[in-house]
C-alpha positions in Angstrom: 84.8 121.5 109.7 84.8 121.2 106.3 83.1 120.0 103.1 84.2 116.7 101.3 86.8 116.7 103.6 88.3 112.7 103.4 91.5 113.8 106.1 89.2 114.2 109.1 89.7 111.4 112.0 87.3 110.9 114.7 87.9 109.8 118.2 85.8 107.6 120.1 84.7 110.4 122.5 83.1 112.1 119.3 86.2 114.5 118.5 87.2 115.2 115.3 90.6 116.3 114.2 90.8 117.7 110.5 94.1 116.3 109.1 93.3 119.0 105.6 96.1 121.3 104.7 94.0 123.0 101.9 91.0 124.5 101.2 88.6 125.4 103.7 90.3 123.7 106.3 93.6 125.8 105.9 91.9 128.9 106.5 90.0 128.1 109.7 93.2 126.2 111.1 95.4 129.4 110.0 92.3 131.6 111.8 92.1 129.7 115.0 95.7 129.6 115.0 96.3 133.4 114.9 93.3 133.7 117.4 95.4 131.7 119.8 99.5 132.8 118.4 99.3 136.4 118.9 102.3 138.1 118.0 104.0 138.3 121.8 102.9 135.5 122.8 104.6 132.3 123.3 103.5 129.8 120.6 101.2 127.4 121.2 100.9 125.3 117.9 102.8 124.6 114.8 101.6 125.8 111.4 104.7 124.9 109.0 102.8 120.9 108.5 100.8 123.2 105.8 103.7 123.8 103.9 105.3 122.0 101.2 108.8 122.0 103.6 107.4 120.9 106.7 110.0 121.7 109.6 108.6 119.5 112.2 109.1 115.9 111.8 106.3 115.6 114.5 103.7 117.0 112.3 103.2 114.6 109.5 101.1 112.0 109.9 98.6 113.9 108.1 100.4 113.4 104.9 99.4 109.4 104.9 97.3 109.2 101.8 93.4 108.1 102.5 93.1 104.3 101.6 90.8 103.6 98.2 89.1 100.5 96.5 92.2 100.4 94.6 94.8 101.2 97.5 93.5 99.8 100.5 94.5 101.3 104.0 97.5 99.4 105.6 97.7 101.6 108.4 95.0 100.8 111.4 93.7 102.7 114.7 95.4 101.3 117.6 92.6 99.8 120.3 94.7 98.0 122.5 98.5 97.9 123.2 100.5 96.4 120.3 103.0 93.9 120.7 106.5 95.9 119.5 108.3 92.4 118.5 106.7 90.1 116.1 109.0 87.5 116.7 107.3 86.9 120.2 103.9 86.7 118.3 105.5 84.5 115.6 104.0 87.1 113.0 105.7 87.3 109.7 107.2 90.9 109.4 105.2 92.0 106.2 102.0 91.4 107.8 102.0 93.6 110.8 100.6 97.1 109.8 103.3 99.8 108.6 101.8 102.5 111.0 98.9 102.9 113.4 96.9 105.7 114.8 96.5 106.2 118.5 94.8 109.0 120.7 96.7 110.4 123.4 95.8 112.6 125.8 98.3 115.6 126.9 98.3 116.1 130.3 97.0 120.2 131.1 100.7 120.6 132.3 102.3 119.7 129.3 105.5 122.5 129.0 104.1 125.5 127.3 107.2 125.8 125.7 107.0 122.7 123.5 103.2 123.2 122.2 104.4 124.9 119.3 105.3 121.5 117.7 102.0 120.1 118.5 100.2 120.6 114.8 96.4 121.5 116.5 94.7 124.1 117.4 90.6 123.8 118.9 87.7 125.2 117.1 86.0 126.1 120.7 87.7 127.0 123.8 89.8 124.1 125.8 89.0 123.8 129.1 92.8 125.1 130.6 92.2 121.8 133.4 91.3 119.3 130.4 93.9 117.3 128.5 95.2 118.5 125.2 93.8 115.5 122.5 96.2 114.5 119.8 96.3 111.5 117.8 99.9 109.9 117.0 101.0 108.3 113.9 103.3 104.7 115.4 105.5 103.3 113.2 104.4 99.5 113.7 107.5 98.3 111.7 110.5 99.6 109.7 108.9 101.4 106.9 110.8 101.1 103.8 109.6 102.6 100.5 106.3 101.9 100.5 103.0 103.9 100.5 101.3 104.5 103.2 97.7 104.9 103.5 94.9 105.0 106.0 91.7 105.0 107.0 90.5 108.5 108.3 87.2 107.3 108.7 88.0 104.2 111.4 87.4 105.5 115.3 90.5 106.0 116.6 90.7 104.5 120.2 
């Protein structure tokens, strides 16, 4: 969707959701969101993650920085079902991931009313029977005053 974009996170069905807030990305998400927010209509997606004030505390797991050679991602797609307790794994604390990315589908019958916190909109028409794909940001641990960053270019499964 867009060029040089490093905030872009592809599923393992092929999907790709663009994470960007500026640039070329902003304008088609703030296109495809007044294509599908009319004024009159009941909203069906949240636009305030692209300001600097975000209002909805469900719509920031964008703002995890990309992972460099320098900073290395310490976030992870999820693939399986994570154990919540690390003392029943024996795991030290500190090594369990900060956060980690999984896809979940929506089912078609999610309430129209709360949509308008969901921070996506689709480049091509949804299928109104199919599922509406977003990919959570799961706090794997207290996070405490660290950085977080991840990999956008990892499959999310």
């Amino acid at each position: 969707m867009s060029l040089r974009n490093s905030y872009i996170l592809r599923c393992y069905d092929g999907v790709f959701l663009d994470g960007k807030s500026i640039g070329l990305s902003r304008h088609i998400y703030n296109s495809l969101y007044l294509r599908d927010n009319y004024p009159g209509t009941i909203e069906t997606s949240d636009r305030s993650w692209m300001s600097a004030q975000s209002k909805n505390p469900l719509a920031v797991g964008q703002i995890v920085n990309n992972g460099t050679k320098d900073f290395p991602a310490n976030g992870m797609p999820l693939s399986h079902p994570f154990a919540a307790s690390s003392s029943s794994l024996n795991l030290n604390p500190q090594s369990i991931p900060p956060v980690g990315y999984q896809e979940l589908d929506l089912s078609p019958t999610f309430p129209l009313g709360l949509q308008r916190f969901l921070p996506n909109v689709y480049n091509t028409d949804r299928d109104a029977d199919g599922p509406i794909r977003v990919v959570v940001l799961v706090a794997m641990r207290e996070v405490r005053d660290e950085e977080l960053f991840s990999t956008y270019f990892e499959i999310v499964e």
